[in-house]
Structures are given as structure tokens and as C-alpha cells.
C-alpha positions in Angstrom: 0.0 0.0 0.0 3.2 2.2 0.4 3.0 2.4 -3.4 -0.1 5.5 -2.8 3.3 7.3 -1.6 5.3 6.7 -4.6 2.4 7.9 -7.5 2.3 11.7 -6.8 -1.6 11.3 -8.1 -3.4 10.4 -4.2 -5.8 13.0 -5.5 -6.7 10.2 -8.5 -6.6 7.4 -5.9 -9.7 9.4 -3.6 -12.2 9.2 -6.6 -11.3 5.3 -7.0 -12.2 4.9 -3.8 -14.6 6.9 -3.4 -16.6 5.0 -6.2 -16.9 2.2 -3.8 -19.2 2.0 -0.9 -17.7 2.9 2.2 -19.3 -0.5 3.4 -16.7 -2.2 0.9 -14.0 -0.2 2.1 -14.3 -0.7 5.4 -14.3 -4.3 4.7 -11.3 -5.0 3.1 -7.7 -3.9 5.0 -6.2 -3.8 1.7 -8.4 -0.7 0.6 -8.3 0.6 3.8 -4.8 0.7 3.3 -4.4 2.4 0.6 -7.1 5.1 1.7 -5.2 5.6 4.9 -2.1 6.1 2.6 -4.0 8.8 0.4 -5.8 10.9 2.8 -2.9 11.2 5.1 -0.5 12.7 2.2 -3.7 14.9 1.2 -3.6 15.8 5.0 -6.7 14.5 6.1 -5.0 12.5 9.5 -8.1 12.2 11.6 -9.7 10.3 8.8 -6.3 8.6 8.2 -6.5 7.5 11.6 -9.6 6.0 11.1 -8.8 4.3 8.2 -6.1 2.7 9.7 -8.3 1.6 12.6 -10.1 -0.1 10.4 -8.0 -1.7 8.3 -6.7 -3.0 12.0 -10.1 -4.5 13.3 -10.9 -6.3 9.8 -7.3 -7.8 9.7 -6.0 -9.7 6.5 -4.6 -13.3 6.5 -1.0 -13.1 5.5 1.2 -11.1 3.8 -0.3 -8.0 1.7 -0.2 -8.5 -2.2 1.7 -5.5 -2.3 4.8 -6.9 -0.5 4.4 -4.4 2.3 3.9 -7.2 5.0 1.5 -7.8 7.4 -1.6 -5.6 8.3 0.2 -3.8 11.3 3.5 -3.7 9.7 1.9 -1.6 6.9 0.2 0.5 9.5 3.8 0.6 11.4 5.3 1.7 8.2 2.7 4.5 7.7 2.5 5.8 11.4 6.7 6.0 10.8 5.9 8.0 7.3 4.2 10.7 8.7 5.2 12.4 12.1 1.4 14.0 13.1 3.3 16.0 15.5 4.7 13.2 17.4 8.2 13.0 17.2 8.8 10.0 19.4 6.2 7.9 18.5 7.3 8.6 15.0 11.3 7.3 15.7 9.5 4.1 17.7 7.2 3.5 14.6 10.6 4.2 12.2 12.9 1.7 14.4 10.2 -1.2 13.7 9.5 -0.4 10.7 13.1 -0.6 9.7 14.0 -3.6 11.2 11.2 -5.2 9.5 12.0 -4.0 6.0 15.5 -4.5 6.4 15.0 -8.3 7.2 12.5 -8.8 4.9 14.5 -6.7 2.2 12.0 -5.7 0.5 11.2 -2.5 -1.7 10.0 -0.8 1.4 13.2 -0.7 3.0 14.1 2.7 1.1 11.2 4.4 2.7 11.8 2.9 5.9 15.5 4.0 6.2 14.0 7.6 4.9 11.6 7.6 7.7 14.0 6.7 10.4 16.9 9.4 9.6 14.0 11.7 9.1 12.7 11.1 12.9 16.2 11.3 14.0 16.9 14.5 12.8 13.5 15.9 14.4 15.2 14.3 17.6 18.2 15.9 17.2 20.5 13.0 16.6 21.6 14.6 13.1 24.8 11.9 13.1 23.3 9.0 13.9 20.5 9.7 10.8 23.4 10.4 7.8 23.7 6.4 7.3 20.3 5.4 7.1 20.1 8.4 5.0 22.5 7.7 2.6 21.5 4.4 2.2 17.7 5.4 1.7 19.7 7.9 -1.2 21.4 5.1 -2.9 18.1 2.3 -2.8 15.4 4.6 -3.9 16.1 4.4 -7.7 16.5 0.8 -7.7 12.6 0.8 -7.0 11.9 3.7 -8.4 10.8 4.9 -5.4 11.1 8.3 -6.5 9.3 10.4 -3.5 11.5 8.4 -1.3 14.4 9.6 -3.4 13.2 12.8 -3.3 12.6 13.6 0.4 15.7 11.6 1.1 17.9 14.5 -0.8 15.7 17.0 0.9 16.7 16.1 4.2 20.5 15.4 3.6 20.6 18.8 1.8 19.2 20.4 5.6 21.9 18.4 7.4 24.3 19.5 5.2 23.5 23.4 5.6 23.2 22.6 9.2 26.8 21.6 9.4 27.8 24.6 7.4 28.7 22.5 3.7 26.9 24.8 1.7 28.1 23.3 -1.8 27.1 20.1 -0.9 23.7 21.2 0.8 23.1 23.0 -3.3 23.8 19.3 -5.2 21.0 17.1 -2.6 18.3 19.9 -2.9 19.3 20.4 -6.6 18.5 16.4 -7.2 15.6 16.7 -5.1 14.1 19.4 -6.8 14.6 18.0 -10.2 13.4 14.7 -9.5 10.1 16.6 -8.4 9.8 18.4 -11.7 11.1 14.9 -14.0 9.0 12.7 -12.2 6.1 14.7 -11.9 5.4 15.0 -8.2 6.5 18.9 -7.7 2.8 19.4 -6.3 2.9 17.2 -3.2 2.3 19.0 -0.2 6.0 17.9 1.5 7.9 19.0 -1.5 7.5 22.7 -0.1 10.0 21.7 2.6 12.2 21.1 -0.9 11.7 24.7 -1.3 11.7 25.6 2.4 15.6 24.0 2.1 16.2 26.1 -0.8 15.8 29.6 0.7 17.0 28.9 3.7 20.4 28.1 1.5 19.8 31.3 -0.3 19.8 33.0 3.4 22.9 31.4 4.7 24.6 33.0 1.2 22.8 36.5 1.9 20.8 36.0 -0.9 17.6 37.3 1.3 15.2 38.4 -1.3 15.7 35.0 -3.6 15.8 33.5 -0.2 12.4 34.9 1.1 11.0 34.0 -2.4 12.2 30.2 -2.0 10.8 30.3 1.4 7.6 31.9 0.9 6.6 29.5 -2.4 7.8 26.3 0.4 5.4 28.0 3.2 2.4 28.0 0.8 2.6 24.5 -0.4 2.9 22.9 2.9 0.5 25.1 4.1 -1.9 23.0 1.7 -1.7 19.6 3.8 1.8 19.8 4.7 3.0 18.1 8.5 2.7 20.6 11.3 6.4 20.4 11.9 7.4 20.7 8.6 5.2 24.2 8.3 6.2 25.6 12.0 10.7 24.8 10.1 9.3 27.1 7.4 8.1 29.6 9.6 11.0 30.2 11.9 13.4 29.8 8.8 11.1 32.7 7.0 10.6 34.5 9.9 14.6 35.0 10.2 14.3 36.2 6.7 11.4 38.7 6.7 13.0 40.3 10.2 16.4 40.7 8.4 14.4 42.2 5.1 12.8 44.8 7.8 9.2 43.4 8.2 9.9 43.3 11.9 5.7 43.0 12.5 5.6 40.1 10.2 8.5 38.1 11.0 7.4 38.5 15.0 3.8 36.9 13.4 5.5 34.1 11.8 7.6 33.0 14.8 4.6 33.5 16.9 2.5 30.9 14.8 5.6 28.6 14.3 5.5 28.5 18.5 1.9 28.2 18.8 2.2 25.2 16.4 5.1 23.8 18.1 3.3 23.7 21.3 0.3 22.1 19.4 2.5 19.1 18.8 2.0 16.3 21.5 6.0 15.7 21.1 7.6 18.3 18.5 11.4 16.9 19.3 13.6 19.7 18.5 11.5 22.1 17.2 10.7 23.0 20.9 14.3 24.2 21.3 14.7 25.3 18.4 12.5 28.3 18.3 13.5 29.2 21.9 16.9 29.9 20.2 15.1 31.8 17.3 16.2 35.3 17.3 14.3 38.4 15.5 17.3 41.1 15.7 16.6 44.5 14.0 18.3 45.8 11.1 19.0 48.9 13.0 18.9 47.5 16.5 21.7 48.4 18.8 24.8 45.5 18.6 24.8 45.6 22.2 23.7 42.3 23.4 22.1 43.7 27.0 20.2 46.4 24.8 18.2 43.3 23.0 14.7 42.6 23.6 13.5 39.6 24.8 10.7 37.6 22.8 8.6 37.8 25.2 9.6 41.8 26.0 8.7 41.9 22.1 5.2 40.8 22.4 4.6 42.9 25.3 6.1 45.8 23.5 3.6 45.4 20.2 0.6 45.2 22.3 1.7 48.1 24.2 1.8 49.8 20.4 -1.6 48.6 19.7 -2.9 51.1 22.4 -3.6 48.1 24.9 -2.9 49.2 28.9 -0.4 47.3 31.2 -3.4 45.3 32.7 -4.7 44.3 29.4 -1.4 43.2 28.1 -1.3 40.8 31.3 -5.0 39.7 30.3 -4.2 39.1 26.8 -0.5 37.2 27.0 -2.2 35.6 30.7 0.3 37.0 32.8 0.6 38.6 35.9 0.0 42.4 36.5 3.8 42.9 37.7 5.3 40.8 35.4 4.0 43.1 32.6 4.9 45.9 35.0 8.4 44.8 34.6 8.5 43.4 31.3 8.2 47.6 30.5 10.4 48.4 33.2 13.1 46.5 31.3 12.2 48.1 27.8 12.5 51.3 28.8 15.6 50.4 29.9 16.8 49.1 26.8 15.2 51.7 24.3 16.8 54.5 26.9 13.4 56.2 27.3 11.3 57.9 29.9 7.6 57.1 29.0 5.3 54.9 27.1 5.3 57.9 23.9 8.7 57.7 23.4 9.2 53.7 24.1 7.2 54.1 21.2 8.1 55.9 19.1 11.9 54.8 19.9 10.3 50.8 18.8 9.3 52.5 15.6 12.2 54.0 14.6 14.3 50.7 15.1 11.5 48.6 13.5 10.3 47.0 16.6 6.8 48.0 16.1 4.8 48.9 12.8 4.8 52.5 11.8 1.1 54.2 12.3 
């Protein structure tokens, strides 16, 4: 049933199905398998879920005729595909899944290997997921497994720019990106995070505007059934961007729906550290590190631009009273001003706040 993943068509798959009645579908594992496979690359996991529930309770003697194994080893191996916020149940589902392919050798392994280095990467363990990686990268084309081969580049191309091998990071998203366009799935949901790669390349060589074109195009696609950990990379790798290009308001938007998706996520791995360490610093902000606001000092700062009072601020962020109180105490400190009119109009001219 892993085969829905390869097609790039799942749209084309939902109108087979759908021209059976659902009583037939929920009848046979086998389709749905395949219907679990479909909605969840269309994004639809609650349904997915169900699906897969069902394919569990009707059961199938045997192997599936598709090679992917048993009933719950083809559930195992889609619960590993796709992280639905969970980072560590994804990584368990991907170390069974890969052990199971990788006895079996079958034409799953590929995806398998893909979905465990993928998972360890959202963990954090970036060199313990290059050789599964690799090897993923190098067993893909035997099956033309070609989304497999795809994604596989995608991610070596981010550990690449991670470790700072920019030339290298430019030939895996390069293949990725081309095998998108040559083998016609360039309008999956997941090959924005191709894209999302690509600009954040173009940042790292100061190519911002290319870069926030890369990114933005990436953001949009995911955006149309894409993971929710794969959107909330794009938007604190485009909200870097944006803040550098000036849109101070917009970046500050960006990272604060990339946190409110993080915390969304029943495990988001290290994602949740990762935007802690995220950074918005102003193109004409002050070098001085004790002169930088705080995130948090940030958000207290735009609502105070929005006209809201101290006690409102602490109603809307659900804070205390005092610790807005000295939230402002510390901005005035750091913009070097005297009252709430020029704290303001200080945040404007440094692009804190928008300009009325």
C-alpha cells in the first residue's frame, strides 16, 4: 500500500475509492490501506487514523499483495511516514518499521531508512540519521521509489547546511528538486519543505530576497496539507528572513504561529528548542547584546503599540499584573526612554513596532 506514496496522483486514488461504498471499504484492509495512505499525504489525519483503525479491526490473512507485510506492519510503516506532530512515536514506529523491512528486504526498505533518519533528525541526533540516510539515497532508484528519493535528498541537503557544507547542501536539494519536476510530483504538499531548504540556502549565502522567495513559495505548499512540523521549520526559517528584510511585525507573526504550532504538537522533538533559540534582531537594532529585547519583552512591546494598557497586556499574554509591569520596566531600559510615547516611538524608529 506504500505504493499510494510513490504515484504523486493520491488526489486520483480518492475518486477510485470513493466509487466504492464505504461499506466495501471498510471491509477489506487492503483498501483501507491504501485510503489511509492517500488521505494522510492529502492531509486528512483524523480520517487517516480511522482508516487505519479499520484496516486493523478487519485484519487480512498473511502477507499484503503489495509486499508491504502484514496488516500492522503496513500501519507501522505508515505511522513512521508521517510524524502528526509526534516526534517519538514517530522514531519508535521508524525503528520497527526498519528492522522489519531491512529483514525482509524488501522494496520498502528505502522508505523505511527515509523515515528513520527523518525522525532522527526531528530528535536531534543529526549523526546517527546520515547512514540510514545515505542508504535510503542510494536504494530509492532501484525501485523507483522516486518520492522516497526525493525527500531523502531534501533532508540530507538540511543536514548538510546545518553543518555549514553549503556546496554540498546546493547538489542534494538540486537532485531533489529535479526529480520533483522529471517525475512529476512537484505538487505534493511535503515538496514545499524542498523549497523551504532552498531559501534557507539562499539566506545562509545572503541572498535574502531569492531567499524569502524560495521560502515563501515552500510555506504555501505545505500550508496545503503539509505536517505541522514541517510548516512551523518554514516559519521560523522565514521568519529569520522577513526580520532581516525589515518586516519586523511580520517576522514577529511568523515566529509567533511557528510557537503556537510547536506547542500544538504532543511531542515536537527539537523544534521546541529550536525556536527558543530563534532570534528576530533588528536591522538597525543596537549590537549591544544587553540592549536586545526579549521575545517575550517583544510581544509585550507590540501590544503596548496597539494602544492596549499594562493590565490588558497581562489579560491578553495571561500574565501577571507585575510581570508586565516589569517586562516595560526592562524596555525602557533598553530603548533608553522615559515614558510609554517615546518607548514608542523609539520601537518604531528601530522597526520594533509597525509604523502608524
Amino acid at each position: 500500500m506504500a505504493r499510494v506514496r510513490q504515484c504523486g496522483a493520491p488526489a486520483t486514488l480518492t475518486g477510485w475509492l470513493e466509487a466504492f461504498p464505504r461499506d466495501v471499504v471498510r471491509a477489506d484492509a487492503r483498501l483501507c490501506l491504501v485510503e489511509a495512505w492517500t488521505l494522510v499525504i492529502l492531509g486528512s489525519v483524523e480520517e487517516a487514523r480511522q482508516a487505519l483503525a479499520a484496516a486493523r479491526e478487519v485484519g487480512y490473512d498473511g502477507e499484503l499483495p503489495d509486499g508491504s507485510g502484514t496488516v500492522e506492519e503496513s500501519v507501522t510503516l505508515v505511522r513512521a511516514t508521517f510524524p502528526w506532530g509526534d516526534v517519538r512515536a514517530m522514531l519508535a514506529a521508524a525503528r520497527a518499521a526498519c528492522e522489519t523491512e531491512t529483514r525482509r528486504k524488501s522494496e520498502w526498505q528505502p522508505l523505511a531508512e527515509l523515515n528513520l533518519g527523518w525522525a532522527l533528525v526531528l530528535t536531534g541526533k543529526t549523526d546517527e540519521a546520515v547512514s540510514p540516510l545515505e542508504h535510503a539515497a542510494a536504494l530509492a532508484p532501484r525501485y523507483k521509489q522516486w518520492v522516497v528519493a526525493g525527500d531523502v535528498r531534501s533532508v540530507l541537503a538540511k543536514i548538510s547546511l546545518d553543518a555549514g557544507d553549503l556546496a554540498q547542501a546546493e547538489r542534494w536539494i538540486g537532485e531533489a528538486l529535479e526529480l520533483a519536476r522529471s517525475h512529476g510530483f512537484a505538487d505534493l504538499p511535503a515538496v514545499g519543505f524542498y523549497h523551504v531548504v532552498l531559501g534557507a540556502l539562499r539566506a545562509r549565502r545572503g541572498e535574502l530576497e531569492l531567499a524569502d522567495h524560495a521560502l515563501g513559495l515552500g510555506l504555501e505548499q505545505l500550508r496545503s496539507h503539509g505536517d505541522a512540523l514541517l510548516i512551523a521549520e518554514a516559519l521560523l526559517e522565514r521568519a529569520l528572513v522577513r526580520s532581516t528584510l525589515g518586516a519586523r511585525t511580520e517576522a514577529r507573526a511568523m515566529l509567533a504561529e511557528a510557537r503556537a504550532t510547536i506547542e500544538s504538537c504532543p511531542d515536537p522533538g527539537i523544534l521546541s528548542q529550536r525556536v527558543e533559540e530563534v532570534k528576530l534582531t533588528p536591522a538597525h537594532a543596537s549590537a549591544n547584546p544587553d540592549s536586545e529585547l526579549t521575545e517575550r519583552e517583544l510581544e509585550v512591546l507590540q501590544l503596548l503599540g496597539e494602544g492596549l494598557t499594562k493590565p490588558e497586556v497581562a489579560a491578553k499574554l495571561f500574565l501577571s499584573y507585575s510581570t508586565v509591569h516589569s517586562h516595560t520596566k526592562s524596555i525602557y531600559r533598553k530603548l533608553d526612554s522615559s515614558s510609554r510615547d517615546k518607548v514608542l516611538e523609539r520601537a518604531r524608529e528601530l522597526g520594533l513596532i509597525a509604523t502608524r
